[in-house]
BAVOKOL-498463 format. One record per residue (C-alpha): residue in one letter; x, z, y. Coordinates in steps of 0.1 Angstrom, whole numbers, padded with zeros to 4 digits, always signed. Layout:
<rs>
AXZY ...
</rs>
This chain:
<rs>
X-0478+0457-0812 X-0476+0449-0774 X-0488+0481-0765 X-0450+0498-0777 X-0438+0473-0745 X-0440+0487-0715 X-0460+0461-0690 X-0424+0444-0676 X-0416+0440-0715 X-0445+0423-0722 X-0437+0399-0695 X-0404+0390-0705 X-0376+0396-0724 X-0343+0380-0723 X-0317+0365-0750 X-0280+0362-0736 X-0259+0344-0752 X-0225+0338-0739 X-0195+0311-0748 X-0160+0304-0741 X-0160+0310-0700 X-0194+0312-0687 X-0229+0327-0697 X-0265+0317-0716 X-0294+0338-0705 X-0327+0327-0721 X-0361+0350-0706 X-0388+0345-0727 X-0422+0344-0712 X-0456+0347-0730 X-0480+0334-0737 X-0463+0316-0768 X-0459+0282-0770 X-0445+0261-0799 X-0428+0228-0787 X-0393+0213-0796 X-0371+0209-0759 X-0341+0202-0753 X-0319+0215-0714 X-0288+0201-0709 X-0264+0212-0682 X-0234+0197-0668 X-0210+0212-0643 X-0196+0195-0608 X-0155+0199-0608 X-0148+0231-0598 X-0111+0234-0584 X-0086+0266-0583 X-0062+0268-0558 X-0034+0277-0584 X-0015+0259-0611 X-0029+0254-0646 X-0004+0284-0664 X-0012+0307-0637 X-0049+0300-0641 X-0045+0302-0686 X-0029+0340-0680 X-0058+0349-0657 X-0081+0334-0686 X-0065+0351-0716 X-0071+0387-0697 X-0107+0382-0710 X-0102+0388-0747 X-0116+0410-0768 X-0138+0423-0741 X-0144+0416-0705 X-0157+0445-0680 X-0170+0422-0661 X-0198+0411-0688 X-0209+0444-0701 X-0229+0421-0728 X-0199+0408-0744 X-0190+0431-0766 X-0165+0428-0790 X-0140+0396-0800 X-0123+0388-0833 X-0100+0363-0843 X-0112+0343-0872 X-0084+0319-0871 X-0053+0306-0852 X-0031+0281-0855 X+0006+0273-0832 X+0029+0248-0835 X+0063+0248-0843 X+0075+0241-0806 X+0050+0267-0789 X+0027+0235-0771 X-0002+0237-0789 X-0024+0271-0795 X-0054+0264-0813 X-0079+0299-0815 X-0110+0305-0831 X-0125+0335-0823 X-0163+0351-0830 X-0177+0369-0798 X-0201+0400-0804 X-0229+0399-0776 X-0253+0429-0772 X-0285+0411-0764 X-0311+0423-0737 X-0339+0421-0750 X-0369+0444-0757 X-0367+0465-0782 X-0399+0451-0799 X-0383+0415-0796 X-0355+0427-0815 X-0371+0439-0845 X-0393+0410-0849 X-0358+0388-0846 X-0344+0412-0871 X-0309+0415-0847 X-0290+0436-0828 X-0264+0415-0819 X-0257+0379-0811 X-0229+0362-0825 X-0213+0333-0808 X-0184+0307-0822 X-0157+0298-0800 X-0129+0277-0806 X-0103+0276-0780 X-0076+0247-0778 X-0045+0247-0756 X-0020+0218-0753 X+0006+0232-0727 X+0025+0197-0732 X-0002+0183-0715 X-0015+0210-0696 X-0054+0212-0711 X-0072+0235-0721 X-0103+0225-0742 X-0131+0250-0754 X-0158+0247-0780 X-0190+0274-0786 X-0218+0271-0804 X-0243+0303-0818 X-0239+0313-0856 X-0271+0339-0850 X-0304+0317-0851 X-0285+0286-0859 X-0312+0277-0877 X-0341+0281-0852 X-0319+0273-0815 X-0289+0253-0809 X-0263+0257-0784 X-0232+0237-0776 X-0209+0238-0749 X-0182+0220-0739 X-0156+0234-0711 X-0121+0219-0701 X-0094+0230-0679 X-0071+0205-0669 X-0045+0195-0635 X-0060+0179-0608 X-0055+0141-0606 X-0039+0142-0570 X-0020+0177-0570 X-0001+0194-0602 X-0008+0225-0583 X-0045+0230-0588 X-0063+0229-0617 X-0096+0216-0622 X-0125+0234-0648 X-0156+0216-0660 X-0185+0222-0684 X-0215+0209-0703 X-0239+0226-0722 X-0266+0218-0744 X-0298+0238-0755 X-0319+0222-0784 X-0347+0252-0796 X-0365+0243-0833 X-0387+0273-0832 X-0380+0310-0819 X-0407+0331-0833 X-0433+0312-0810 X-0409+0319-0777 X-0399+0282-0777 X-0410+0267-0741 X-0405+0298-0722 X-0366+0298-0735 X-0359+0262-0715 X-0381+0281-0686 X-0358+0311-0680 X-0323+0295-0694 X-0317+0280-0656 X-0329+0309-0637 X-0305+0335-0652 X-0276+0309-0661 X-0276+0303-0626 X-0261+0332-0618 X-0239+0335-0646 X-0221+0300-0641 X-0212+0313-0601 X-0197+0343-0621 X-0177+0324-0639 X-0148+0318-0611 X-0155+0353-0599 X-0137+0362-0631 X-0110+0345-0631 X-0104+0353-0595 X-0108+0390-0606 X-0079+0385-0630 X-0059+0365-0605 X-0058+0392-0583 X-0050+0414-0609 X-0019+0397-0618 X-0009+0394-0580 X-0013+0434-0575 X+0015+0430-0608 X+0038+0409-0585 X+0027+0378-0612 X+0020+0350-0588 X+0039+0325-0609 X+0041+0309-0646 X+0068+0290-0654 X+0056+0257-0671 X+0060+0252-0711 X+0094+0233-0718 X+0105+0222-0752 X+0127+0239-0769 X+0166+0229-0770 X+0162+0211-0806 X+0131+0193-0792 X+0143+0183-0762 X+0162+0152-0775 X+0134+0140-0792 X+0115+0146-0761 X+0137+0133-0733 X+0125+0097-0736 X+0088+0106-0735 X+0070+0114-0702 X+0043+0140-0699 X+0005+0124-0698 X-0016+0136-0675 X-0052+0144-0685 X-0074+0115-0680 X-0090+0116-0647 X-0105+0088-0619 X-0081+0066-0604 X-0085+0072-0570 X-0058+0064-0541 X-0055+0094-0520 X-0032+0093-0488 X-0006+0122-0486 X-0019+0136-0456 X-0051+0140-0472 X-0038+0156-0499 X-0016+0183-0476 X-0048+0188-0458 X-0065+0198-0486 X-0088+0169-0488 X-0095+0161-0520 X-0104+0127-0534 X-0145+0127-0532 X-0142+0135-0494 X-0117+0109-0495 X-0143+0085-0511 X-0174+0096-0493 X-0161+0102-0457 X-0143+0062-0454 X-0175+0040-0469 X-0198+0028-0441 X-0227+0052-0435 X-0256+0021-0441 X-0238+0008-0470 X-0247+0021-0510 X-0214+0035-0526 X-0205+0022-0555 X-0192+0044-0585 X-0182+0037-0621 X-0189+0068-0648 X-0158+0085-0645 X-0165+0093-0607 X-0176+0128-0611 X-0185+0155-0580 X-0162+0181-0572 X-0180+0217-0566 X-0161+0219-0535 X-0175+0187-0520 X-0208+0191-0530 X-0208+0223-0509 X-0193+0205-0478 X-0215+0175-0479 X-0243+0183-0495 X-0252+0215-0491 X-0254+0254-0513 X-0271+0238-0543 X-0276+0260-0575 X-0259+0251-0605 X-0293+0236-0628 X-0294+0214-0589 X-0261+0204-0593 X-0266+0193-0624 X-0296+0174-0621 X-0272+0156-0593 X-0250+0150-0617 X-0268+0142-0644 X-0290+0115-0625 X-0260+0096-0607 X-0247+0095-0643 X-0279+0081-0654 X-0272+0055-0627 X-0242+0047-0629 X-0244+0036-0668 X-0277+0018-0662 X-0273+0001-0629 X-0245-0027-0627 X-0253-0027-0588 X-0244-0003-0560 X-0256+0027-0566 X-0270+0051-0541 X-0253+0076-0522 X-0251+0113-0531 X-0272+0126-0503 X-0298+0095-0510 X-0299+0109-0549 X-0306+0143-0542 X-0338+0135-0517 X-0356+0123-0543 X-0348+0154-0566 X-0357+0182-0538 X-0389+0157-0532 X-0398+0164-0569 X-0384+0199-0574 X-0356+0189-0593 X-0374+0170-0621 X-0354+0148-0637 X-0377+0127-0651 X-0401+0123-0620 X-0374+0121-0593 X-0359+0092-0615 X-0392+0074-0621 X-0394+0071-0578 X-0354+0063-0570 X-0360+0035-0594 X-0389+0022-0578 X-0373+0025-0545 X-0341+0011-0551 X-0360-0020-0563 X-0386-0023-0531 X-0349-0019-0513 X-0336-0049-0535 X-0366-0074-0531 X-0369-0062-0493 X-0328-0063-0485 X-0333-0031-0467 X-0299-0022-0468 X-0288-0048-0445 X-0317-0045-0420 X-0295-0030-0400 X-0268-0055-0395 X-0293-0084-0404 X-0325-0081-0382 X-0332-0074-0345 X-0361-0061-0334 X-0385-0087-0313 X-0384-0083-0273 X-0419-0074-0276 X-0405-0041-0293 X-0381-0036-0273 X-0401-0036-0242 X-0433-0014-0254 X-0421+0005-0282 X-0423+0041-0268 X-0396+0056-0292 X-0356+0061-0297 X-0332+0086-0308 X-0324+0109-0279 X-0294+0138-0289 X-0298+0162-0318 X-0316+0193-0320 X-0299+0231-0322 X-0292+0223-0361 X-0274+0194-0355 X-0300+0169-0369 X-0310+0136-0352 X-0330+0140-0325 X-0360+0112-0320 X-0385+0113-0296 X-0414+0089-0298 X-0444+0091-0269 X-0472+0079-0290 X-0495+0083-0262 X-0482+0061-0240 X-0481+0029-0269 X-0503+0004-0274 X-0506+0004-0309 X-0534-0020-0308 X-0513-0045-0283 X-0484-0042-0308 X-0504-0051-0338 X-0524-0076-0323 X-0485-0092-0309 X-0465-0085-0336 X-0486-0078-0371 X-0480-0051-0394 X-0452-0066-0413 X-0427-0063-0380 X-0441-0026-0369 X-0433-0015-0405 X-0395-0035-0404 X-0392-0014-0372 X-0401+0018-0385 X-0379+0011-0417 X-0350+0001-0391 X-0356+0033-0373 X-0353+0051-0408 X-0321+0038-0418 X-0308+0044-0381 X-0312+0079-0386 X-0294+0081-0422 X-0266+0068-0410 X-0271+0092-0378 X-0274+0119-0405 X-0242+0113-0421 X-0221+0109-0387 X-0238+0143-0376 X-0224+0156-0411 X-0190+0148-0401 X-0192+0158-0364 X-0206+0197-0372 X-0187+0204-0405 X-0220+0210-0424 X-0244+0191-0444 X-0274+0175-0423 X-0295+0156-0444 X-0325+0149-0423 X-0338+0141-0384 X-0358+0164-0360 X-0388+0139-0346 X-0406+0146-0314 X-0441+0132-0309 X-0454+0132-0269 X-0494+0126-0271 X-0500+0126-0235 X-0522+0099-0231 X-0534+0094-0265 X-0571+0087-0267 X-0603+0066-0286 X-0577+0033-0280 X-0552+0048-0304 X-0578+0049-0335 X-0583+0011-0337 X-0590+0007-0372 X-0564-0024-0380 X-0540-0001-0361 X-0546+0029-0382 X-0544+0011-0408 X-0510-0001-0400 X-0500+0035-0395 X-0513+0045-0430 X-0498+0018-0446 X-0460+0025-0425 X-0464+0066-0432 X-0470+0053-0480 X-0439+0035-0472 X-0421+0058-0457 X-0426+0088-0476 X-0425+0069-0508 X-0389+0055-0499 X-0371+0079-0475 X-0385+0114-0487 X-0374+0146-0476 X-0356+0133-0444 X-0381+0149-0418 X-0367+0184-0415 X-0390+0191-0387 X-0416+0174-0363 X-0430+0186-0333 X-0461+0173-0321 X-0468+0185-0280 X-0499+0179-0259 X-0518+0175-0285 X-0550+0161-0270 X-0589+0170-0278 X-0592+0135-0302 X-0558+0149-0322 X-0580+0163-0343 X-0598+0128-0352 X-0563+0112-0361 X-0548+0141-0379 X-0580+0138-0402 X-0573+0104-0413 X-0535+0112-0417 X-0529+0138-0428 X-0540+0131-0468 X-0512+0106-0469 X-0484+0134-0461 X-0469+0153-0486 X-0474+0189-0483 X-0441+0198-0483 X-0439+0175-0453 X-0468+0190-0433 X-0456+0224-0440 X-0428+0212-0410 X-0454+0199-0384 X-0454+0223-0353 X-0483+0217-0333 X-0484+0224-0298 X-0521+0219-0266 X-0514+0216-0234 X-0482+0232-0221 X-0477+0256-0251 X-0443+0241-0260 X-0430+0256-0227 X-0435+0290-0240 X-0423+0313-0266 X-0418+0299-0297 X-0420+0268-0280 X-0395+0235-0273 X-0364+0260-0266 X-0363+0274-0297 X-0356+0240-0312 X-0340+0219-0281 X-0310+0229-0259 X-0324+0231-0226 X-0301+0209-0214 X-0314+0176-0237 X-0347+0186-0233 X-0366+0151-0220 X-0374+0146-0181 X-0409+0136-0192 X-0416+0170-0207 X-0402+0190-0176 X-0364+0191-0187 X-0336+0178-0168 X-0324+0152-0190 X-0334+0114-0184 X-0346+0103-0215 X-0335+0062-0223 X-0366+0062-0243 X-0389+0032-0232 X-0424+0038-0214 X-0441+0025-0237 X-0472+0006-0215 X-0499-0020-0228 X-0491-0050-0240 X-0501-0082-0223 X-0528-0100-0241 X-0506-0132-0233 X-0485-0126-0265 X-0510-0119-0285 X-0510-0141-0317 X-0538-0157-0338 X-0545-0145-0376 X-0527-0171-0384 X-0497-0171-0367 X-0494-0135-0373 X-0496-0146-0412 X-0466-0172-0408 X-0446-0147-0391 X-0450-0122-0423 X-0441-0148-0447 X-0408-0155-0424 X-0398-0119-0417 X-0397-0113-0459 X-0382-0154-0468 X-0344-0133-0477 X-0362-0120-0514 X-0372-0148-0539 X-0398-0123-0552 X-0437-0134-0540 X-0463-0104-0532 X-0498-0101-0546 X-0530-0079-0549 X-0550-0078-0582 X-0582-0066-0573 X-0607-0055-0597 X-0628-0089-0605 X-0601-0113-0583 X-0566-0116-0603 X-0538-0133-0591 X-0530-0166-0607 X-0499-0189-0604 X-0499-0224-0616 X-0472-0244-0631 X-0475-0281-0639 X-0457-0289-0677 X-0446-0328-0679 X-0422-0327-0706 X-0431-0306-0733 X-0405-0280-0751 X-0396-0267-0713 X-0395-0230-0708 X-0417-0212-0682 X-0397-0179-0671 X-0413-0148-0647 X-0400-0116-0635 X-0420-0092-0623 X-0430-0056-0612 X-0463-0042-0612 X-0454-0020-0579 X-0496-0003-0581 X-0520+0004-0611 X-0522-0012-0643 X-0524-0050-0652 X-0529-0075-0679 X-0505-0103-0681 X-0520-0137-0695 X-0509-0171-0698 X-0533-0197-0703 X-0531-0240-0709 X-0555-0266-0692 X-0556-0304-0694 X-0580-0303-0660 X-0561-0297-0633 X-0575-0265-0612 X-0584-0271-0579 X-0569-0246-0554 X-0594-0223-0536 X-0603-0226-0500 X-0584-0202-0475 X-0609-0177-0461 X-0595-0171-0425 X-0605-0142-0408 X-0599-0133-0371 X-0577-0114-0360 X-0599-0084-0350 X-0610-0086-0388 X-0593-0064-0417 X-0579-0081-0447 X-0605-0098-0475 X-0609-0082-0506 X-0591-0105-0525 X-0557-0102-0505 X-0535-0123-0507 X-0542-0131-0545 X-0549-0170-0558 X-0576-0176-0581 X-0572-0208-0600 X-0597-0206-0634 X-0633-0216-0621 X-0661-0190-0630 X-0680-0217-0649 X-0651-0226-0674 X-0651-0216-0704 X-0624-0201-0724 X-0618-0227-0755 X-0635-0253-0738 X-0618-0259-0705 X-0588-0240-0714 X-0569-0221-0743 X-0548-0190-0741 X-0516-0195-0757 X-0504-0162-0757 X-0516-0127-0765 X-0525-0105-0737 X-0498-0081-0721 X-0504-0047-0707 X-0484-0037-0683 X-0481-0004-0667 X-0478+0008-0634 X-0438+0014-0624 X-0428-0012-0649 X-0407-0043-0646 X-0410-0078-0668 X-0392-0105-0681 X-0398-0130-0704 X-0404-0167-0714 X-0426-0190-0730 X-0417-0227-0746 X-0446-0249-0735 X-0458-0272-0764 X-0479-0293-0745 X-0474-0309-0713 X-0503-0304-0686 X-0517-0269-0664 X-0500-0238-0676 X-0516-0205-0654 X-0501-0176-0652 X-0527-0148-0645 X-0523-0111-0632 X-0556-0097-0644 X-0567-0059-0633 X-0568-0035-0662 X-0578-0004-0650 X-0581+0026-0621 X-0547+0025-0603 X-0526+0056-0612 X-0497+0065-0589 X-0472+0079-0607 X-0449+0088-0575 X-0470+0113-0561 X-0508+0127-0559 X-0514+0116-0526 X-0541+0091-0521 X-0532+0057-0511 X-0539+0038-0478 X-0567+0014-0494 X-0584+0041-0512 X-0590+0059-0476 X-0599+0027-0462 X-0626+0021-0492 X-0648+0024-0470 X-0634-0006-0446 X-0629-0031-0474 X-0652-0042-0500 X-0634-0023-0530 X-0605+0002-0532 X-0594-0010-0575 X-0561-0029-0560 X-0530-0032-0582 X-0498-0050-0568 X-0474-0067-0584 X-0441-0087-0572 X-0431-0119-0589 X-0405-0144-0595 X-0410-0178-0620 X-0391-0205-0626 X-0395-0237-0648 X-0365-0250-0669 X-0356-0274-0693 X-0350-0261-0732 X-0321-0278-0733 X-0307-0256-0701 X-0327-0221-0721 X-0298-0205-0738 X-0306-0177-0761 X-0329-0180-0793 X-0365-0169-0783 X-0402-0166-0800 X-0430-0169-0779 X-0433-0144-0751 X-0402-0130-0753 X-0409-0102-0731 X-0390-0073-0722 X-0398-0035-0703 X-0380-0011-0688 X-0390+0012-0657 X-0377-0011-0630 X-0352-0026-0657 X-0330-0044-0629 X-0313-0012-0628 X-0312-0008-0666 X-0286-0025-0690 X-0305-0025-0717 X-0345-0021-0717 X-0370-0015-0742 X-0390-0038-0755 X-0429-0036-0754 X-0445-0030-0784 X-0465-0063-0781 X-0432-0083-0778 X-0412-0094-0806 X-0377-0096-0788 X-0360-0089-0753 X-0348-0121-0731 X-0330-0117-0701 X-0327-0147-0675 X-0299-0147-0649 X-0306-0163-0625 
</rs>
């Protein structure tokens, strides 16, 4: 039967299916696929210029037909309904649609035509306009809802505001099923952007008739006693305060909103805080409509699961453009983020931490201008640091503060650049000198530190590099780039711009990125660049192991969570000391890498803590971390102590609470016990220690961070079983989590 398609038949073939104001388009793809989906869509605010009656006349000039969608081909009223006092005009009508589809496709489908419900209701009292579609054709097999409103703008009864949502729900289609959700964004996209186009077709039209003006609906005379008590409601909308300048300017109340918060600060929102088209385009950028409403969509998301600040727009939609828009993924790696920014207080590093002198002084870096595109401009000469001076001063923990510092520095620079150019500039321009780098630079502990600082970085700021250039890139480049590159994203890499020797100063070189007039001193331009020399550190302030261990432990004392490595054969153990029986042991945690098994276990003998195995401070970490191991190899389970719990697996990304009503008094442990090969869920880059395998004794390392707390059952409130456990994906930004299946009820402990 494929052979009666000609070859771009057989490829695809498309459904359209249309509604009250905008446009379905399904393609279907082979091969076939049979799996139930479900798309949703939801519109940003999109805002005319013109009051709500002008914009209804323009409407009703689509029915029957409209020239502009040669698809839609007929219209009939199936029912209408108006009230006595002409307010409320209530219209059901059934749309013909000739679909484009092969003519194969058709046949098997057994139509010609697709026939679409919609029901139309108008309240000119209140100035709304509410539409309903859904298909009667293949109601059986795929269903489509959509939901559109026209209402007046909260802060001007001149403009009126249209918004949608739509949802796609496909049972079976003739074995088209996953190729329909495939193709219903690509060709909707361009339908919903012809939406407005229509409208503003029929506004014109009416202008060319000398209509520029509606008069509003008033009651009729007999009504108007009954009436002259009551006051018009406006359609529900968010409360927001907007100055009357603003509004004369033709500000409207997002940019209101988003241009007053402080730049470092999260923005907080509540659910009925919804984008406006217009300033998603000024601030954020020409996104299509499935992108705007994934933006939407996932702020929702947050907004009715996080009780917190939530992040900013231009924060949200990084992590969707650094996983392509999918939902699901992008979601899975804000969460985790916006909980590493919780335990870490990286939101006030800013206004909270200063960088040591030691930095200060030898940190060959700063922000230096902006490049021709208006992004942050940071210039680092990496050749000229002593990364192996800084380490050995300051310890990885204060390089990576720094760098994180630096990172937030140039979000805020971002969002001020944003403002300055009238555009949206979402990421920095970095400059890397490597005059001077050489064999000193490849210290392992120090490339070790970098790895480690580039995971965190791209795990937790991604898609804010919108271009790096790398100049005098020296012969051992190479050797460094090697061991780097893996842990950079490709979409990242694809921005590098490599330049030897003096190739920057020719074609296609510095200029075409730089004004000539910022370009640095050190790199033959005429601008003096504030950027510190960089220089080696003096072996003076170096620090011990030790010392460099207690400074960590100080630089992270603001979160009450505790870090720890689970290596394969070496969990992580915690013990708590029971005097009075009936008390209640509480933990929260996250398991931040790979896959672990919670226990808890109950000894008379008191464990005896392990010896501290101090390394020097040329050496690399020990296998077992920072973990505790508290059960001695030669106990035996039963004999020396009892588990009074069953075991808990806990997967990677997750986040655990839960409690536990001692019976006895005595040792209770709480162990973190490897389960099995770490999966990274964020991304498919390789992580730092599995690179380093080869430095440490084994690369199976999971990580979790923790929080317990001992109470009295007389201070527990809440009725509880044993383990009361509860999961969610990071669930400090979910009201309500699910519980794991090994669980028997959810307990939440505020602390």
């Amino acid at each position: 039967m494929l052979e009666l398609l000609s070859e771009e038949e057989s490829k695809t073939g498309f459904l359209h299916l249309t509604n009250g104001f905008e446009c379905f388009f399904f393609r279907l793809e082979l091969p076939f696929v049979t799996a139930a989906m479900v798309q949703k869509y939801q519109s940003p605010i999109r805002v005319y210029k013109h009051p709500f009656e002008l914009i209804m006349a323009a409407y009703e000039r689509r029915f029957p037909t409209c020239p502009l969608i040669p698809m839609f081909v007929a219209s009939d009223t199936v029912s209408e309904y108006k009230s006595e006092d002409g307010a409320i005009h209530v219209i059901e009508r059934r749309c013909k649609l000739d679909i484009d589809a092969p003519r194969l496709l058709k046949k098997i489908a057994g139509v010609d035509y697709v026939y679409f419900v919609q029901k139309n209701s108008l309240n000119r009292r209140e100035r709304t306009l509410h539409i309903e579609a859904y298909n009667e054709t293949f109601s059986n097999r795929v269903i489509i809802n959509e939901h559109c409103s026209y209402t007046v703008h909260p802060d001007n009864e001149d403009w009126t505001c249209f918004e949608q949502s739509a949802s796609l729900d496909i049972k079976s289609f003739f074995g088209f099923e996953s190729t329909v959700e495939k193709i219903a964004m690509k060709q909707y996209t361009s339908n919903i952007k012809k939406g407005k186009e229509i409208i503003e077709y029929y506004l014109k039209q009416l202008e060319e008739e000398g209509i520029t003006f509606v008069p509003r609906w008033t009651p009729p005379v007999a009504c108007k006693l009954e009436s002259s008590t009551s006051h018009m409601r406006r359609p529900v909308s968010p409360a927001i305060n907007v100055p009357d300048s603003a509004t004369k300017e033709g500000l409207n109340s997002k940019e209101i909103l988003n241009t007053s918060s402080s730049p470092s600060e999260l923005t907080a929102g509540t659910p009925d805080d919804k984008l406006d088209a217009d300033y998603i385009k000024r601030y954020l950028g020409d996104l299509t409509p499935m992108q705007e409403s994934c933006l939407i969509r996932l702020r929702q998301w947050l907004q009715e699961t996080h009780k917190g600040k939530i992040p900013k727009d231009e924060h949200i939609l990084r992590f969707l453009r650094a996983r392509d828009f999918n939902i699901d993924k992008a979601r899975e790696i804000l969460c985790q983020s916006l909980t590493w920014r919780k335990q870490h207080q990286v939101d006030y590093i800013l206004d909270t931490w200063n960088p040591p002198q030691v930095l200060q002084d030898y940190y060959a870096g700063g922000w230096h201008h902006h490049d021709k595109d208006g992004r942050p401009l940071y210039v680092l000469r990496l050749g000229q640091m002593d990364t192996k001076g800084l380490v050995r001063a300051l310890g990885e923990e204060a390089l990576l503060r720094y760098v994180l510092s630096i990172n937030e520095e140039g979000l805020r620079r971002c969002e001020e650049n944003t403002k300055v150019f009238g555009r949206p500039i979402s990421s920095w321009t970095c400059l890397v000198d490597l005059e001077g780098l050489n064999m000193r630079h490849l210290w392992r502990p120090g490339v070790k530190a970098l790895l480690r600082i580039i995971e965190v970085v791209e795990a937790n700021y991604p898609e804010t590099l919108g271009r790096l250039l790398i100049l005098r890139a020296p012969r051992v480049f190479p050797v460094l780039w090697t061991l780097v590159s893996p842990f950079i994203d490709d979409n990242t890499r694809k921005k590098f711009l490599i330049y030897a020797g003096n190739d920057y100063q020719g074609p296609g070189g510095l200029l075409d990125y730089i004004d000539k007039e910022i370009i640095p001193d050190f790199l033959g331009g005429e601008c003096m660049c504030e950027v510190p020399e960089g220089g080696l550190v003096p072996k003076s302030l170096y620090r011990t192991a030790e010392e460099l261990e207690n400074e960590d432990i100080k630089l992270w004392t603001e979160t009450i969570y505790q870090s720890a490595s689970v290596f394969k054969g070496a969990p992580h153990e915690v013990l708590i000391q029971i005097v009075d029986a009936s008390s209640v042991i509480t933990w929260d945690f996250d398991v931040c890498k790979g896959d672990i098994v919670f226990n808890i276990f109950h000894s008379k003998r008191a464990p005896q803590p392990p010896k501290k195995d101090s390394l020097g401070a040329h050496s690399i970490t020990s296998p077992g971390g920072n973990n505790v191991q508290l059960i001695d190899k030669v106990w035996q389970l039963g004999r020396d102590y009892s588990m009074v719990e069953s075991p808990l697996i806990c997967k990677e990304g997750e986040s655990v609470q839960g409690s536990h009503v001692t019976r006895w008094p005595g040792f209770y442990i709480l162990q973190w016990k490897f389960h099995s090969m770490p999966a990274c869920a964020a991304t498919n880059l390789p992580r730092v220690d599995d690179v380093l395998a080869s430095l440490q004794v084994s690369s199976h390392k999971c990580k979790v961070m923790y929080y317990t707390e001992v109470i009295g059952s007389e201070d527990f409130r809440g009725s509880m079983t044993s383990l009361e456990s509860s999961h969610s994906g990071f669930s400090q930004l979910s009201a309500a989590t699910t519980s794991s299946s090994q669980s028997h009820s959810s307990s939440m402990i505020s602390r």
